[in-house]
N, C-alpha and C positions, 0 to 999 in steps of 0.2 A: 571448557566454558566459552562462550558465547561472546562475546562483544562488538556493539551496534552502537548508531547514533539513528533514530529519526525525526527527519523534517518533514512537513506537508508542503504542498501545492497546491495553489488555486486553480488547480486544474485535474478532473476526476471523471469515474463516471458518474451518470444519473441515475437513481433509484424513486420510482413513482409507487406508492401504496396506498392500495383502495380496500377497506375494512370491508368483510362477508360475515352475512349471517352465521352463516354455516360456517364448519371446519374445516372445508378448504384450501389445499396452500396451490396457489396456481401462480405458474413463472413463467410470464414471455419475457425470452430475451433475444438480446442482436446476435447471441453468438453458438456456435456447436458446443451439445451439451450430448455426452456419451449414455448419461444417467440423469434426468431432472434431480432424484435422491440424493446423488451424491453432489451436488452443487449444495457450494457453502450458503448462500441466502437462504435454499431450502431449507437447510441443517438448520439454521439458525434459526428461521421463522418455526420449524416444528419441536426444535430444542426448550425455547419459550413456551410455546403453544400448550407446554405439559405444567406450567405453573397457573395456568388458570382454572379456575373453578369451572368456569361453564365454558365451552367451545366456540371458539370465534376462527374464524379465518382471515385471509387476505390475498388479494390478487395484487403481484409485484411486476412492475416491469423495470426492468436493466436496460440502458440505454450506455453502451461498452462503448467506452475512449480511450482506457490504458489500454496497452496491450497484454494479452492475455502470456505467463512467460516471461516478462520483459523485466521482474525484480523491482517492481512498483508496488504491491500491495494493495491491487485493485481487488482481489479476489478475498482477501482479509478484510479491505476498507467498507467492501460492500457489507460481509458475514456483519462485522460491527455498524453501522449503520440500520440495517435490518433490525439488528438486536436494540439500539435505542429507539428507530421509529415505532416499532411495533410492544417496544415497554412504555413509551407513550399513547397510543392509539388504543390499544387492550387493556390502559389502565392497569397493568401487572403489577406496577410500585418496586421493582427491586430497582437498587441502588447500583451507583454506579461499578462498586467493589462486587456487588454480586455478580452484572454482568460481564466486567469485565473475567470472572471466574469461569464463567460459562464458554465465552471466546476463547479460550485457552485449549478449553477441550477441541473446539472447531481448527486453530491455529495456534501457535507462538506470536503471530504478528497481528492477531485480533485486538488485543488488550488495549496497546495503546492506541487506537484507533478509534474503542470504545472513550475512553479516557481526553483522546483530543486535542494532546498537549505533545508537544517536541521534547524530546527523551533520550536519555542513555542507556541501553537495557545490557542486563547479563541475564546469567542464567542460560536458557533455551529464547530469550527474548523480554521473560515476562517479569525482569527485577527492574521497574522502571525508574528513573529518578529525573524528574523534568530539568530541561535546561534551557538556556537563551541562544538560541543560535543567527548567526547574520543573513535578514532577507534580503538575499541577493535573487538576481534573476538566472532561472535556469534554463540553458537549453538540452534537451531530452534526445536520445536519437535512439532510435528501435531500425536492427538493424535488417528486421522481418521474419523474425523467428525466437521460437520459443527457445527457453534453456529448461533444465529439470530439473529444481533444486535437489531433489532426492539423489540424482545422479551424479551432484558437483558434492553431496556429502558422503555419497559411499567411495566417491572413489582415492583410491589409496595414495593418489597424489598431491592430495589434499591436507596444507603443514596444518598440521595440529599441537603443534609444543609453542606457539607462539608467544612470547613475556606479555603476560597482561598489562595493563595500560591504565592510568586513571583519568578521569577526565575532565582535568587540569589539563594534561598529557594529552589528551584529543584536541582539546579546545588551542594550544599552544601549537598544532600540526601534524603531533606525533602519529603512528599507526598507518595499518593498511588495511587493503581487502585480501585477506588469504584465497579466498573465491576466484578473483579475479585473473593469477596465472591457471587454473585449472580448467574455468569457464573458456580461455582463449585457447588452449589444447584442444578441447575440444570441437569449439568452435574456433576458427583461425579469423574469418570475417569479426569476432568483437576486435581482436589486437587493432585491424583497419582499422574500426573505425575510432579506435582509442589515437592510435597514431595519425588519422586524418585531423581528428579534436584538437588535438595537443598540438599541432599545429597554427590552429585558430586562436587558442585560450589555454593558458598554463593550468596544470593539474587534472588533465582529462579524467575521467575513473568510473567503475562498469558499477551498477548499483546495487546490493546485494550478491545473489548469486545469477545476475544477468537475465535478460540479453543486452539491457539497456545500458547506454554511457550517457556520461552528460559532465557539463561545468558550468559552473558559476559565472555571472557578469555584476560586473558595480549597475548596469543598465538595462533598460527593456530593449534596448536602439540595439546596442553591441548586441544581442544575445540573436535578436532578429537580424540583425545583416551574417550573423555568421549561419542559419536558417536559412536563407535564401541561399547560400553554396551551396548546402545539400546535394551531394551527388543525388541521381536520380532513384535507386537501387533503396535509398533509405529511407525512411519516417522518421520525422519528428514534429516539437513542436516545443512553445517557451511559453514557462508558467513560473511566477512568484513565489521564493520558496514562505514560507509560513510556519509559525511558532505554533499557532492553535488551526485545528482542525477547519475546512471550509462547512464541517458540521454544527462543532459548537456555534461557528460565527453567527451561520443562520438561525441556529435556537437564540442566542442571544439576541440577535437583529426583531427574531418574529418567536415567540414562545407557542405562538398557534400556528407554527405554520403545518404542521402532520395534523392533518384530517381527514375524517371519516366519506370519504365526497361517496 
């Protein structure tokens, strides 16, 4: 079984949706795509596409900031996204429970994404139970390459007997990332840049199943002057962590803001 925490960021990619007559699904994006098909927004916008009565389309563009690889959840956040702008734009009407049912199929890490809330998950991801987490500021560092989640879970290095944890038990310190020694076998440059961080800001640690490390500051000041050392070799950057979604914020903020332009 599975055990997770997530927080959001004020810092994501962009998704633009322009409503078509017609059926259909067309996707410029900034990044190399092997299959337009098997990209998740696609999945996701013609996953929908099958609960309406009469055929509509959309032209989407992606406008890529996480890194693709990096154990961010850009590639989840968009699928979800996708799926609430265009259940508002097409009028579809399903609820939040139904959508998020639908992201499950596309991801484990779709749900709460759809949902928009800071969370503890078991399961494969998808037993969410929201929580309060502290919005500290974070700095991100991508150390210029992807990892493969698939690859950090088939491989036989990977503990899997680990004493599950409650989360009282997380919130109090407890737990690790089992990912995290397997991800730096692999990869030897995460341990760097784990051991450069840790340096900077106690508790450095790689995010999921990598490429990305990162740590917390009580400040935007600290998190940006430890940013400006970035050896050259590496990417980053420092975003606000966040309890609800920078999606909900916006429906909330603007309830029209998805339209049909």
């Amino acid at each position: 079984m599975l055990q997770t925490v997530f927080q959001f960021l004020d810092y994501g990619d962009e998704i633009i949706i322009s409503v078509r007559k017609d059926d259909e699904i067309n996707l410029n994006a900034d990044y190399v795509r092997v299959d337009m098909d098997e990209d998740l927004v696609v999945k996701a916008a013609k996953m929908l596409q099958q609960k309406l009565q009469q055929p509509r389309g959309a032209d989407i563009q992606v406008n890529k900031r996480l890194p693709i690889g990096g154990g961010l959840g850009g590639g989840s956040s968009d699928a979800a996204t996708t799926l609430v702008a265009l259940n508002k734009l097409w009028d579809v009407g399903l609820s939040e429970v139904e959508l998020a049912e639908m992201g499950l199929i596309l991801g484990a890490d779709v749900p709460v994404f759809v949902y928009g809330c800071a969370a503890w998950a078991e399961g494969v991801g998808e037993r969410l139970t929201p929580v309060s987490l502290p919005d500290g500021w974070f700095i991100v560092i991508y150390p210029g390459f992807s990892v493969s989640t698939e690859q950090i879970f088939a491989s036989t290095y990977l503990t899997r007997n680990t004493a599950a944890i409650t989360i009282r038990d997380f919130l109090a310190g407890a737990g690790r990332n089992d990912c995290e020694s397997v991800a730096c076998m692999l990869h030897p440059e995460i341990e760097n840049v784990l051991r450069w961080l840790d340096k900077k800001a106690e508790g450095a640690r790689m995010t999921g199943t990598g490429s990305c490390v990162f740590s917390v500051f009580h400040t935007k000041q600290e998190a940006q002057a430890v940013l400006l050392e970035l050896p050259q070799d590496w990417q980053g950057f420092v975003a606000h962590g966040k309890n609800t979604s920078p999606l909900l914020d916006r429906l909330a903020q603007s309830p029209g803001m998805f339209s049909s332009r």
